[in-house]
FIVEXTI-16464 format. One record per residue: residue number from 0; residue in three letters; x, y, z of N, C-alpha, C in turn. Coordinates in Angstrom, 3 decimals. Atoms other than C-alpha are relative to their C-alpha. Layout:
// residues N
+-----+------+----------+----------+----------+----------+----------+----------+----------+----------+----------+
!  nr ! rest !      n.x !      n.y !      n.z !     ca.x !     ca.y !     ca.z !      c.x !      c.y !      c.z !
+-----+------+----------+----------+----------+----------+----------+----------+----------+----------+----------+
! NUM !  ALA !        X !        Y !        Z !        X !        Y !        Z !        X !        Y !        Z !
...
+-----+------+----------+----------+----------+----------+----------+----------+----------+----------+----------+
END
This chain:
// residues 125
+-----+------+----------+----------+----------+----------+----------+----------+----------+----------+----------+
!  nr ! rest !      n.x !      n.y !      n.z !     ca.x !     ca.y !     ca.z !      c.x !      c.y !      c.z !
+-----+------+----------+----------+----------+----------+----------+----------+----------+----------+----------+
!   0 !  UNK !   -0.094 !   -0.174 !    1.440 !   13.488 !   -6.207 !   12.247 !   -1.293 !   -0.489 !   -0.652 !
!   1 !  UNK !    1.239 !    0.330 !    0.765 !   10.042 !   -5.989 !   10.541 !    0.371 !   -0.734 !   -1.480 !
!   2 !  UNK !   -0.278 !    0.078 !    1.392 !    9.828 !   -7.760 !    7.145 !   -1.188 !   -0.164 !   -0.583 !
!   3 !  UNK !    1.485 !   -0.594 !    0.609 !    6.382 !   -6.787 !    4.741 !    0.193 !   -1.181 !   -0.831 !
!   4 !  UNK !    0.523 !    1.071 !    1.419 !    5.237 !   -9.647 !    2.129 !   -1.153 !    0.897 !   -0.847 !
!   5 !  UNK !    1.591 !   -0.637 !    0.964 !    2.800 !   -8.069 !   -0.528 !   -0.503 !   -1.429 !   -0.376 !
!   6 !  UNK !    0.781 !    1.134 !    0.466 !    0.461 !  -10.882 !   -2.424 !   -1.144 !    0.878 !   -0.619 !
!   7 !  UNK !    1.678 !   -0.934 !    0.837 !   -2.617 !   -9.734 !   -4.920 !    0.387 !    0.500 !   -1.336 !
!   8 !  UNK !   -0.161 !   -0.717 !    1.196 !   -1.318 !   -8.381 !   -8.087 !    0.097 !   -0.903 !   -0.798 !
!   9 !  UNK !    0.261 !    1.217 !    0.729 !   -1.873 !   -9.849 !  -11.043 !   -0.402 !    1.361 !   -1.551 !
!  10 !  UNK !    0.915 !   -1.042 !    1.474 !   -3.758 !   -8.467 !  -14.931 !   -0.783 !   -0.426 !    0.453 !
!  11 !  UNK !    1.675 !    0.072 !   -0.084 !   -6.998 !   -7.098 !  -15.063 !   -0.195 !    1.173 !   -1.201 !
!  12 !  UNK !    0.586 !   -1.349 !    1.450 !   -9.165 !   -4.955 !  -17.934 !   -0.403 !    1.262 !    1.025 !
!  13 !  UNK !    0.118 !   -0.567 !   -0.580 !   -9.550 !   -1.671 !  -17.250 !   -1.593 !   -0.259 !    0.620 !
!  14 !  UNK !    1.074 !   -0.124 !   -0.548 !  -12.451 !   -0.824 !  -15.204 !    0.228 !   -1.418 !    1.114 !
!  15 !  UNK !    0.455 !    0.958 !   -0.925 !  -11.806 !   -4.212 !  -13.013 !    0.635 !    0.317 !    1.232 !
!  16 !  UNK !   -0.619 !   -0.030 !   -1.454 !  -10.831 !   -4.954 !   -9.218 !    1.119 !   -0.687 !    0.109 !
!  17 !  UNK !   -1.540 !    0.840 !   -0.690 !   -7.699 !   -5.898 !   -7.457 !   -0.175 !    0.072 !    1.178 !
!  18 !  UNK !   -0.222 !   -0.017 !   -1.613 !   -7.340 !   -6.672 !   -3.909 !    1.773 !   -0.149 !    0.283 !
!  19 !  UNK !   -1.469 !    0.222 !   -1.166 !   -3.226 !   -6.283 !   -2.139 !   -0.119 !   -0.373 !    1.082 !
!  20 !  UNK !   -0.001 !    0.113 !   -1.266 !   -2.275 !   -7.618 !    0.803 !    1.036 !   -0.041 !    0.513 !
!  21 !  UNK !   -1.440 !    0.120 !   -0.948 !    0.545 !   -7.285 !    3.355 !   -0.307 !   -0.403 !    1.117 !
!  22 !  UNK !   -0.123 !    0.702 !   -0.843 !    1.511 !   -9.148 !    5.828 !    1.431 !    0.464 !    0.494 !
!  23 !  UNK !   -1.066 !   -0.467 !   -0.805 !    4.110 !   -7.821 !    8.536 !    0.363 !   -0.897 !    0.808 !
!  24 !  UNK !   -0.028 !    0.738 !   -0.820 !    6.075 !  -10.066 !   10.910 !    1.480 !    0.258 !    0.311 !
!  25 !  UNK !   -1.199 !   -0.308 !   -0.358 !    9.122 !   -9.730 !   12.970 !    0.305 !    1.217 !    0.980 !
!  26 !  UNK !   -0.269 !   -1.393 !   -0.831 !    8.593 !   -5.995 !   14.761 !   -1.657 !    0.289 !    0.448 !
!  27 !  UNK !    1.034 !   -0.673 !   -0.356 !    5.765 !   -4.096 !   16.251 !   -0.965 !    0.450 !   -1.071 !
!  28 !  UNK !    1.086 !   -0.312 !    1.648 !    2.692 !   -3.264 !   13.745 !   -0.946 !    0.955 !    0.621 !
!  29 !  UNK !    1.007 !   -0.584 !   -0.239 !    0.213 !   -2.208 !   15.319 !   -0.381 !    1.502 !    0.232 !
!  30 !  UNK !   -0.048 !   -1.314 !    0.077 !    1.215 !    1.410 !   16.410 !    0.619 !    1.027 !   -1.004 !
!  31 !  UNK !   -0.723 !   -0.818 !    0.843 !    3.061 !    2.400 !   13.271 !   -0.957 !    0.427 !   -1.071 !
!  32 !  UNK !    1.221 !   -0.318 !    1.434 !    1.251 !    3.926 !   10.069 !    0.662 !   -1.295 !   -1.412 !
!  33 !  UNK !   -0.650 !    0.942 !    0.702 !    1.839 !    1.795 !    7.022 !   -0.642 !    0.552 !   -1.453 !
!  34 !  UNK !    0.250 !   -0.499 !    1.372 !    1.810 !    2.790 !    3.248 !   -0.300 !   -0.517 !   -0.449 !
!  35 !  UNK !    0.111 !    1.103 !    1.160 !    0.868 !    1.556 !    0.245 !    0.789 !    0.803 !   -1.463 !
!  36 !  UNK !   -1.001 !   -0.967 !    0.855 !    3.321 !    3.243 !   -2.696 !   -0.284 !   -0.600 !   -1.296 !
!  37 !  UNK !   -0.346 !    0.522 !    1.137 !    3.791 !    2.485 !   -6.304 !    0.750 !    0.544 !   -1.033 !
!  38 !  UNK !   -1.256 !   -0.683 !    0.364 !    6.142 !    2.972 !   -8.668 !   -0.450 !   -0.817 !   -1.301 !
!  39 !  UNK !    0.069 !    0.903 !    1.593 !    5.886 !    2.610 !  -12.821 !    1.462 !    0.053 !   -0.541 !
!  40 !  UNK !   -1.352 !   -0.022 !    0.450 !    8.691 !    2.242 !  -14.930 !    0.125 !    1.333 !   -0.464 !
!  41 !  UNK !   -0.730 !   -1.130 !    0.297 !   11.053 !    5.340 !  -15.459 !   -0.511 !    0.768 !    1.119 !
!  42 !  UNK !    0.156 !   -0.175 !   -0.678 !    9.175 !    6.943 !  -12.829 !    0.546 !   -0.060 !    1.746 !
!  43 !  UNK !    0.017 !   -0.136 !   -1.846 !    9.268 !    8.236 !   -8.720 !   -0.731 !   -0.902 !    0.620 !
!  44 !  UNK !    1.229 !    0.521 !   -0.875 !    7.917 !    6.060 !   -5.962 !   -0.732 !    0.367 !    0.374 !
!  45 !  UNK !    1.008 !   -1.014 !   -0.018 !    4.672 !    7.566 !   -5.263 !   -0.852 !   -0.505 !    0.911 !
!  46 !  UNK !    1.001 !    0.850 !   -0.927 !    2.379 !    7.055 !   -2.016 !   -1.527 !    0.099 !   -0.706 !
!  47 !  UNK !    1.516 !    0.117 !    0.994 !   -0.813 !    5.874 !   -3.134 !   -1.234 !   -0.228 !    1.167 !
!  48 !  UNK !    1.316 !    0.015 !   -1.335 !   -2.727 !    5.288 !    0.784 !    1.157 !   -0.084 !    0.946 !
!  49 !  UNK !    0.000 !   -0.146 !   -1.445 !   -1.758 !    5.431 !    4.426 !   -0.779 !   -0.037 !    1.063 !
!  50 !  UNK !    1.156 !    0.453 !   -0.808 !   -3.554 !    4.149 !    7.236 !    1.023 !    0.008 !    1.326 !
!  51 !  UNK !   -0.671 !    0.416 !   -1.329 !   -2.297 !    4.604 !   10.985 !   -1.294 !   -0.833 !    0.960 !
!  52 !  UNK !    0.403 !    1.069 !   -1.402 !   -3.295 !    2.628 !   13.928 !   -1.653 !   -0.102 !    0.421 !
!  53 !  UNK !    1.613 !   -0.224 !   -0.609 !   -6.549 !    4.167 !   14.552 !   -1.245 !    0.044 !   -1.359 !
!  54 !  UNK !    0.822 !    0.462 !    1.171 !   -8.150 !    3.268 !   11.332 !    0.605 !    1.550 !   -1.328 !
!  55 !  UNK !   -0.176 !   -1.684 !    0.679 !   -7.310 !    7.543 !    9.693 !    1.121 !   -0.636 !   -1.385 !
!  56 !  UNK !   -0.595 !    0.396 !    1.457 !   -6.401 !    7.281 !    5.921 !    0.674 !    1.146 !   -0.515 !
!  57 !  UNK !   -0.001 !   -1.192 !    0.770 !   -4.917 !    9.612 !    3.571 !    0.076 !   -1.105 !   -1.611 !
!  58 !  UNK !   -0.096 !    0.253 !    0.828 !   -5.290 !    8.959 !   -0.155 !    0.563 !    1.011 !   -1.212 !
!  59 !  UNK !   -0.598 !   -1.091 !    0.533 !   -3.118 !   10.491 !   -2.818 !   -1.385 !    0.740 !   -0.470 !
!  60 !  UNK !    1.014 !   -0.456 !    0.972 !   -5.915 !   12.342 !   -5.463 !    0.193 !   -0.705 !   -1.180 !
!  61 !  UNK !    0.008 !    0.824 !    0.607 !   -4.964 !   10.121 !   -7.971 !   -1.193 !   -1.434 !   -0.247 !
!  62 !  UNK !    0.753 !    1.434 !   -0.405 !   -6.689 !    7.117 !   -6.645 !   -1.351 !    0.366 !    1.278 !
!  63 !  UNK !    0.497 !   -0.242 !   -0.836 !   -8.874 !    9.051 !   -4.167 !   -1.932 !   -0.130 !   -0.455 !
!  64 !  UNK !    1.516 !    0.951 !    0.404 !  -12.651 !    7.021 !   -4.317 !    0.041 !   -0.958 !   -0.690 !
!  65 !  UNK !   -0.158 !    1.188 !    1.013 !  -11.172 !    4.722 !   -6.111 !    0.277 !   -1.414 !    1.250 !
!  66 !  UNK !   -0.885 !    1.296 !   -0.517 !   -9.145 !    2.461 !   -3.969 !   -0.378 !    0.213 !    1.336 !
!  67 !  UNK !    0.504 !   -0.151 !   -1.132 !   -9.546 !    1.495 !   -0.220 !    0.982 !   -0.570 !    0.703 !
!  68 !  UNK !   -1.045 !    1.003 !   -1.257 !   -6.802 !    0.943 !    3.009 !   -1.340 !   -0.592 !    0.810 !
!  69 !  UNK !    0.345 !    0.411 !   -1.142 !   -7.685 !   -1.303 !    5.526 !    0.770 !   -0.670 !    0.993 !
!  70 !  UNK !   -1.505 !    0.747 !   -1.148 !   -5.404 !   -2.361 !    8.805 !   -1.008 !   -1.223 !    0.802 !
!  71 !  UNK !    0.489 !    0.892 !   -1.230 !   -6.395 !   -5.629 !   10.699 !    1.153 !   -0.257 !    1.180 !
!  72 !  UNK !   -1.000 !    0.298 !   -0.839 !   -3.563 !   -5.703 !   13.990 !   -0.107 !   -0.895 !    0.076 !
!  73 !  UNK !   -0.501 !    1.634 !   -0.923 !   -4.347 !   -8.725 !   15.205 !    0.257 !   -0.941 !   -0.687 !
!  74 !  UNK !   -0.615 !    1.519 !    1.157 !   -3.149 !  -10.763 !   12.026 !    1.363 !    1.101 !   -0.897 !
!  75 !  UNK !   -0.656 !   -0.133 !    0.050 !   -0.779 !   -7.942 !   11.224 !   -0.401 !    0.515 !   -1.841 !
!  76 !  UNK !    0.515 !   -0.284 !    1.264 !   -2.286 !   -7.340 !    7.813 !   -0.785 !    1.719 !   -0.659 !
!  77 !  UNK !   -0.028 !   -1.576 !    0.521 !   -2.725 !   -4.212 !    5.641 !   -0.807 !   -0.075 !   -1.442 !
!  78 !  UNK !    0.455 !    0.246 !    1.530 !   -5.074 !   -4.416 !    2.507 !   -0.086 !    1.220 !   -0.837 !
!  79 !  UNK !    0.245 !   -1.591 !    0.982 !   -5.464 !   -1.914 !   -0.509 !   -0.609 !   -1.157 !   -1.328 !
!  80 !  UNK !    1.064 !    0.417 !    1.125 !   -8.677 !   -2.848 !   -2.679 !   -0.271 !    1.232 !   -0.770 !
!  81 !  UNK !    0.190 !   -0.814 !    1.425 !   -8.530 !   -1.258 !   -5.979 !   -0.909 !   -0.180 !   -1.133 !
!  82 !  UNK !    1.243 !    0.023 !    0.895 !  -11.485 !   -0.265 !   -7.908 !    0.013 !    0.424 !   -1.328 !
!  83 !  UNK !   -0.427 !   -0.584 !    1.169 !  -12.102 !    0.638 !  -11.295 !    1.226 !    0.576 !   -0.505 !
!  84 !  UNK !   -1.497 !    0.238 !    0.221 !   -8.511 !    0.267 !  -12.171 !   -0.376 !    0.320 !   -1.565 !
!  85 !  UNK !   -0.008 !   -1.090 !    1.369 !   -7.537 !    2.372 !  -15.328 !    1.372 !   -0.186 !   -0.294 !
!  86 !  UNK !   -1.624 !    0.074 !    0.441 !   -4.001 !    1.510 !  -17.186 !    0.882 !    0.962 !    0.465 !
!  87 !  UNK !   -0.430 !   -0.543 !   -0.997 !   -2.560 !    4.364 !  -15.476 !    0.531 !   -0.256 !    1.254 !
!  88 !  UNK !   -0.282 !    0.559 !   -1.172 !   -2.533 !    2.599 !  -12.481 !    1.271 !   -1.392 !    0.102 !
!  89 !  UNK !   -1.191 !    0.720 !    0.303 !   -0.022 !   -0.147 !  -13.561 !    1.275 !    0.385 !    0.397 !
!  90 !  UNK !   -1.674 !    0.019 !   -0.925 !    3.411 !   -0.198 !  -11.575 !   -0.300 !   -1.158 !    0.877 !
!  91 !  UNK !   -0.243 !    1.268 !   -1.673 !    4.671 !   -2.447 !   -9.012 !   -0.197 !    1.069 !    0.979 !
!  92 !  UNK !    0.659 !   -0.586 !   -0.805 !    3.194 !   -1.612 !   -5.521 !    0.582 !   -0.867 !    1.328 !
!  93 !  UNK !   -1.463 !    0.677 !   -1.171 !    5.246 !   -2.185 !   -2.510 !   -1.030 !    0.924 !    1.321 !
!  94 !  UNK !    0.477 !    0.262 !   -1.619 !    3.895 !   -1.973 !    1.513 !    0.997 !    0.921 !    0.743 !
!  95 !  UNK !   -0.655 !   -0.638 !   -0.477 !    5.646 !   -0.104 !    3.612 !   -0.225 !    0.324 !    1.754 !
!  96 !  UNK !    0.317 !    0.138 !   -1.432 !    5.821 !    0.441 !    7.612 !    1.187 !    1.284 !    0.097 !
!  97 !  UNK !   -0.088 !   -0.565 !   -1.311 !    7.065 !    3.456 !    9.587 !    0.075 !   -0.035 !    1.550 !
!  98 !  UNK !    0.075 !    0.010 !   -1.318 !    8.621 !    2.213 !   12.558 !    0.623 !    0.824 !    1.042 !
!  99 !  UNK !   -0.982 !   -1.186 !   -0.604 !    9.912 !    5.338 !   13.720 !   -1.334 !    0.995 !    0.806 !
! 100 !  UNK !    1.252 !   -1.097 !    0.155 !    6.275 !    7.157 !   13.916 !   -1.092 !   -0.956 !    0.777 !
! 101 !  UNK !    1.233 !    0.550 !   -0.621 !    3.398 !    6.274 !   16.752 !   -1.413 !    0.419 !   -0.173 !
! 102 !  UNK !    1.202 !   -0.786 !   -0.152 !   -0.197 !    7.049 !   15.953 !   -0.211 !    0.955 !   -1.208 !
! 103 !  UNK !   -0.192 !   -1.002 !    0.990 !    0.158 !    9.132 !   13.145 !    0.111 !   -0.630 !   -1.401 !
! 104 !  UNK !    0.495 !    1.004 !    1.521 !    0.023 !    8.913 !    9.311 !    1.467 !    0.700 !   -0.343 !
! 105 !  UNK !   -1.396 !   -0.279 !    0.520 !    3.432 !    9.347 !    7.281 !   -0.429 !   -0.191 !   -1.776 !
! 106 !  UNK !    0.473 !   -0.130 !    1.721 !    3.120 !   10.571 !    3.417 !    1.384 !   -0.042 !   -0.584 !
! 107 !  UNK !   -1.090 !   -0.064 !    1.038 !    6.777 !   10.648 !    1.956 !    0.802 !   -1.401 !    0.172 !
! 108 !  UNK !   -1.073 !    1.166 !   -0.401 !    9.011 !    7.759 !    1.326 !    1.161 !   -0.664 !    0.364 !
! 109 !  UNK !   -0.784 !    0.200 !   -0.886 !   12.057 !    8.249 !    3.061 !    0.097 !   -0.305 !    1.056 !
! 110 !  UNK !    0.222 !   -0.221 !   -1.407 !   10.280 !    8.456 !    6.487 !   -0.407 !   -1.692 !    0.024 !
! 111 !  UNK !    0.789 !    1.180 !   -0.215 !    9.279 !    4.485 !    6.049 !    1.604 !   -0.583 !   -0.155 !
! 112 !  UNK !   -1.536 !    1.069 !   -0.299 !   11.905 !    1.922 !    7.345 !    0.209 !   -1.304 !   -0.612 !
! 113 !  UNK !    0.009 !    1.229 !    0.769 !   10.397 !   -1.108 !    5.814 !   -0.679 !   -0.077 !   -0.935 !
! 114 !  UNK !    0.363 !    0.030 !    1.272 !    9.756 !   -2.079 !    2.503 !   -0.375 !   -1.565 !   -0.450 !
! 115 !  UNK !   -0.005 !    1.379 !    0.374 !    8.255 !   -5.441 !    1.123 !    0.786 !   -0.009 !   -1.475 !
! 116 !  UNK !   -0.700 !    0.667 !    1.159 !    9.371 !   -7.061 !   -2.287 !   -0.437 !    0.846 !   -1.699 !
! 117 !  UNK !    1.177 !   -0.557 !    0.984 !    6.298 !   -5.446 !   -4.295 !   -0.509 !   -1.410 !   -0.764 !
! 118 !  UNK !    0.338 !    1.162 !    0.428 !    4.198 !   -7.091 !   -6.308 !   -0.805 !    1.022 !   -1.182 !
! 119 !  UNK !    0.290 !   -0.573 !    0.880 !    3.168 !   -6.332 !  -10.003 !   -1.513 !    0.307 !   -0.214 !
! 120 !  UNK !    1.394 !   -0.320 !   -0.064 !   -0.109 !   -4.790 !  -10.835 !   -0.388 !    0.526 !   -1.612 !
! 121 !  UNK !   -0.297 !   -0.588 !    0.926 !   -1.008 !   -4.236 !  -14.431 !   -1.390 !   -0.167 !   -0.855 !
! 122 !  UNK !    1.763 !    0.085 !   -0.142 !   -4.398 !   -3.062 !  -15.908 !    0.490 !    0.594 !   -1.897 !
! 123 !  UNK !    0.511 !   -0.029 !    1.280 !   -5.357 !   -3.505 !  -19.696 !   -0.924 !    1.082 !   -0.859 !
! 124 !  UNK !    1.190 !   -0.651 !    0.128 !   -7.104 !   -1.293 !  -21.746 !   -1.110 !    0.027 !   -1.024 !
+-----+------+----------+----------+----------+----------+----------+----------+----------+----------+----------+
END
């Protein structure tokens, strides 16, 4: 039984940075893909990056040059550094793991088994 921690969210003006971080512990990490989602109020949960095993990203178009995955295995950790952050971008932003899927990247959010807590993210303008 995997369980995700987020950490990193916080206010910022537009145009500034944010760094996320997840932290996985409890199941296998290393071969699964792992999301990064977010969700505003009234709104769908919405993937916002994906990163499998072998470094391979996908980024929605939303956030695409903006923001950046990165996977470290051997501490189990998953980052998403967000750049020029634009009020738009404001929702809570929740982690996610695919332990069903080896090697591969996973874009919808039914196909992900674990979910962290989220953590708020909310950009000024």
């Amino acid at each position: 039984q995997a369980q995700l921690v987020e950490s990193g969210g916080g206010l910022v003006q537009a145009g500034g940075s944010l760094g996320l971080s997840c932290v996985a512990s409890g199941g296998t990490f290393g071969v699964h893909p792992v999301g990064w989602f977010r969700q505003a109020p009234g709104k769908e949960r919405k993937l916002v990056a994906t990163i499998n095993n072998n470094g391979n990203t996908y980024y929605s178009a939303a956030v695409k040059g903006r923001f950046t995955i990165t996977r470290y295995n051997f501490t189990n950790t998953v980052y998403l550094q967000m750049d020029t952050l634009q009020p738009e971008d404001t929702a809570v932003y929740y982690c996610a793991l695919d332990a069903r899927t080896d090697y591969g990247l996973t874009y919808v959010a039914p196909e992900y088994d674990y979910w962290g807590q989220g953590t708020q993210v909310t950009v000024s303008s």
